[in-house]
C-alpha positions in Angstrom: -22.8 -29.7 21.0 -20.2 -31.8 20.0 -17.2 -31.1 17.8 -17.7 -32.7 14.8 -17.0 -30.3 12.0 -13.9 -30.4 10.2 -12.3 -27.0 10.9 -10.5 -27.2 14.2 -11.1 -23.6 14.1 -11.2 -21.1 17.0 -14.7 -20.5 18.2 -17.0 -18.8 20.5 -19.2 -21.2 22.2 -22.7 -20.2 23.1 -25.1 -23.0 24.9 -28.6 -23.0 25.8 -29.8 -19.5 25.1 -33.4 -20.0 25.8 -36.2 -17.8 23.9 -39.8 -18.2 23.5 -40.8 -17.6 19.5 -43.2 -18.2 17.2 -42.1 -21.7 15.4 -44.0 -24.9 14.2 -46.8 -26.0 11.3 -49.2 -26.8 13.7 -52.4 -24.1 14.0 -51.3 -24.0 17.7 -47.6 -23.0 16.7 -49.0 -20.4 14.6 -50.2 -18.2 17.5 -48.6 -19.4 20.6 -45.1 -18.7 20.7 -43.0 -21.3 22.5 -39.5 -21.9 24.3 -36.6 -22.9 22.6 -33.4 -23.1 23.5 -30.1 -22.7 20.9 -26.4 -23.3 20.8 -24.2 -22.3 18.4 -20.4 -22.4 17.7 -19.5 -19.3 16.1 -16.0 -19.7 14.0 -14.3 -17.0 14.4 -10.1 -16.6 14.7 -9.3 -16.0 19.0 -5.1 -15.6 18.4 -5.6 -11.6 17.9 -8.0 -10.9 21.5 -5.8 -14.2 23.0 -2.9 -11.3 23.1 -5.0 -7.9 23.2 -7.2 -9.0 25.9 -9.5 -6.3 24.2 -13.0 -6.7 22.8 -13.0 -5.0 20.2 -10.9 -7.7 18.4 -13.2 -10.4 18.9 -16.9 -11.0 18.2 -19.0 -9.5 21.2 -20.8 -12.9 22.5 -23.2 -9.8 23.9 -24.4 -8.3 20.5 -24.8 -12.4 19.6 -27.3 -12.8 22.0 -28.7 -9.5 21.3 -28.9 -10.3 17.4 -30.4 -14.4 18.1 -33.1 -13.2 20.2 -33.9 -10.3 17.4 -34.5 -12.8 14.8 -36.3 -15.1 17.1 -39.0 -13.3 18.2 -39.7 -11.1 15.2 -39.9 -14.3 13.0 -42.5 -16.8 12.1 -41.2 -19.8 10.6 -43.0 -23.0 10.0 -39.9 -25.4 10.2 -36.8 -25.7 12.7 -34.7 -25.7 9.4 -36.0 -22.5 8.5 -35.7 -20.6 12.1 -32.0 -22.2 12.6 -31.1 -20.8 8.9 -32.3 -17.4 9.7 -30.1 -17.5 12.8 -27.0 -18.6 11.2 -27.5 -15.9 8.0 -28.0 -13.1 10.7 -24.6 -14.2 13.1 -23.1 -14.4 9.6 -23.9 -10.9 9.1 -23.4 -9.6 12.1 -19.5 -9.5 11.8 -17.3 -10.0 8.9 -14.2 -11.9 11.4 -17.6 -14.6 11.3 -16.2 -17.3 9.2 -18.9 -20.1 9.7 -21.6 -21.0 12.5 -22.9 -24.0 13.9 -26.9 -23.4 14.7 -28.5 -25.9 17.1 -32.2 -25.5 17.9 -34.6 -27.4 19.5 -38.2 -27.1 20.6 -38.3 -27.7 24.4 -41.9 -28.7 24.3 -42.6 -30.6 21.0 -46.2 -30.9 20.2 -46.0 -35.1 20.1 -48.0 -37.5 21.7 -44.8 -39.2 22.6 -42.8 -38.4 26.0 -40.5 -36.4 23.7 -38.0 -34.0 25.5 -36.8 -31.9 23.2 -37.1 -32.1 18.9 -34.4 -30.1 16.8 -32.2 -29.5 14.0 -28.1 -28.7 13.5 -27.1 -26.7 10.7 -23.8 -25.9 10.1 -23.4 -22.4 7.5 -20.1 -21.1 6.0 -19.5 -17.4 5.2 -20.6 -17.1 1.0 -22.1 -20.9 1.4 -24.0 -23.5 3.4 -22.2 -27.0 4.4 -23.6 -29.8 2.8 -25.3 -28.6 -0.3 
């Protein structure tokens, strides 16, 4: 995932979590769930556990992972959009020090004709806002 936001902020970087979940419009989609695979940027400040060396003064990647694959497979959304939304509210919630989240998700076997190899969506989410509304 590249860099592109505008913060320059510290950030925990987590790339190509993979899950299987229920997501798509297609009747297929609906009761067949499917892999995925996410990456996210998780703003958070890193000067504080750059010194302590301790985990309790940092976001635990861990309890991340933990909380991504929660909403994954107990959700059923029609729309990337929708799933990558849920995500980003949930890592928002998590922990307060959470100042915005980058949410990348993609469908590793798009239902297309096409020799497609993956279809997704990027949403980037601020703490008490979303980016580009």
């Amino acid at each position: 995932m590249s860099s592109d936001d505008d913060t320059g902020a510290d950030r925990i970087e987590l790339r190509g979590l993979r899950l299987v979940g229920i997501c798509g419009a297609l009747p297929e989609e609906r009761t067949r769930p499917q892999p995925l695979e996410l990456d996210l940027d998780v703003m958070v400040p890193c000067r504080q556990p750059g010194v302590s060396d301790d985990l309790a003064d940092t976001v635990d990647y861990g309890a991340l992972c933990t909380e991504i694959e929660r909403v994954v497979s107990n959700g059923r959304p029609q729309l990337l959009e929708r799933l990558a939304a849920e995500v980003a509210e949930a890592v928002l919630a998590l922990d307060t020090r959470v100042e915005s989240v980058m949410v990348a998700v993609r469908k590793l076997r798009p239902p297309v004709p096409q020799p497609l190899a993956t279809s997704g969506v990027r949403i980037h989410r601020h703490r008490g806002g979303a980016s580009g509304q």
